[in-house]
N, C-alpha and C positions, 0 to 999 in steps of 0.2 A: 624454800630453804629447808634442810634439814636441819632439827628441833635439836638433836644429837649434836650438832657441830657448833660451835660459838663462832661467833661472826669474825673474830679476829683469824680464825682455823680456815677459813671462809676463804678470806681475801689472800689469806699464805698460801692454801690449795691453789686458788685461781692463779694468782702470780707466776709460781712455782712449774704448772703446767704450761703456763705461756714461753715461761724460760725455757723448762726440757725439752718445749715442743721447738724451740728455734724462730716464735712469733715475737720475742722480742729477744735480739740478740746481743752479745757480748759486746760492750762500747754504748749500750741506748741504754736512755735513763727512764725510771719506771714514772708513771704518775705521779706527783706532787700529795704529798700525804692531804696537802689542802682540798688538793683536785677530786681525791676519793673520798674525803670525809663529807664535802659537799655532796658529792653526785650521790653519793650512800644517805645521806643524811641520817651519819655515826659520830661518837666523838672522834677527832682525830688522834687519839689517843691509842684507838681500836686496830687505827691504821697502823700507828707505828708499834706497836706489839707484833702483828703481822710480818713488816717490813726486820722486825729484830729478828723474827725465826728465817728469816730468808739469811741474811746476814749470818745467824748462827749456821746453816747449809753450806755457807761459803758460795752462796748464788748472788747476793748484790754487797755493795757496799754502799757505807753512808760518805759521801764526798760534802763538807762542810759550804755551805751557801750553794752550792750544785744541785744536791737531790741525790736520790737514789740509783747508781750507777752497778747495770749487770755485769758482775765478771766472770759469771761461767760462758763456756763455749759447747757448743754440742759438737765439736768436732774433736773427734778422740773420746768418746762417751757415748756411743753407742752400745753398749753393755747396760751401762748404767741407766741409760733411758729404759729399756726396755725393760727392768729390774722395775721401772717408775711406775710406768703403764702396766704393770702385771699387779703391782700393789694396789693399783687403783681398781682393778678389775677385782681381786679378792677383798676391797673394802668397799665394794659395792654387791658385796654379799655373794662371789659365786666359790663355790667350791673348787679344791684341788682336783678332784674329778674333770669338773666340770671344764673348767681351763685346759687340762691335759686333752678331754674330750675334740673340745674346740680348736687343738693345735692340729691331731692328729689328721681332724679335718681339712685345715687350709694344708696341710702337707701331703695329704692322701696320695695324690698324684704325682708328686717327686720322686 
């Protein structure tokens, strides 16, 4: 784990990228804050801080005695995914260079 990220940053990142990526999609509900507090062995408290920044994304809602319920769609948001994945690639340290470098690459040949 990185020492930089608090654990609750942690579980939103992970979620978060499950959602954009379309691994869990719009209509399924996410783990039981129970389900991840155990399995983490965190307070469940840590989970639902996590689960509130998703919420504040407008990527789940709380549906009361239900759980945690995804409403984004990755369909019509392909802009925005890729806006996602490019922040993650600049917050895992690489340069606007480096990105530009690396597109100009996979595109070489078009």
């Amino acid at each position: 784990m990185n020492k930089t990220v608090n654990l609750f940053e942690e579980i939103y990142n992970f979620y978060k990228k499950l959602i954009y990526k379309g691994v869990i999609k719009k209509g399924e509900y996410l783990p039981s804050v129970r389900e991840v507090a155990l399995a983490r062995k965190i307070n469940p408290n840590t989970v639902v801080k996590a689960y509130n920044l998703l919420i504040n994304d407008g990527l789940i809602q709380a549906i009361n005695k239900k759980g945690y319920l995804v409403i984004y769609s990755t369909k019509n948001n392909k802009d925005q995914n890729l806006i996602n994945e490019l922040d993650d690639i600049k917050k895992e340290g690489y340069t606007k260079e480096e990105i530009i470098n690396a597109l100009e690459e996979v595109y070489k040949n078009d």
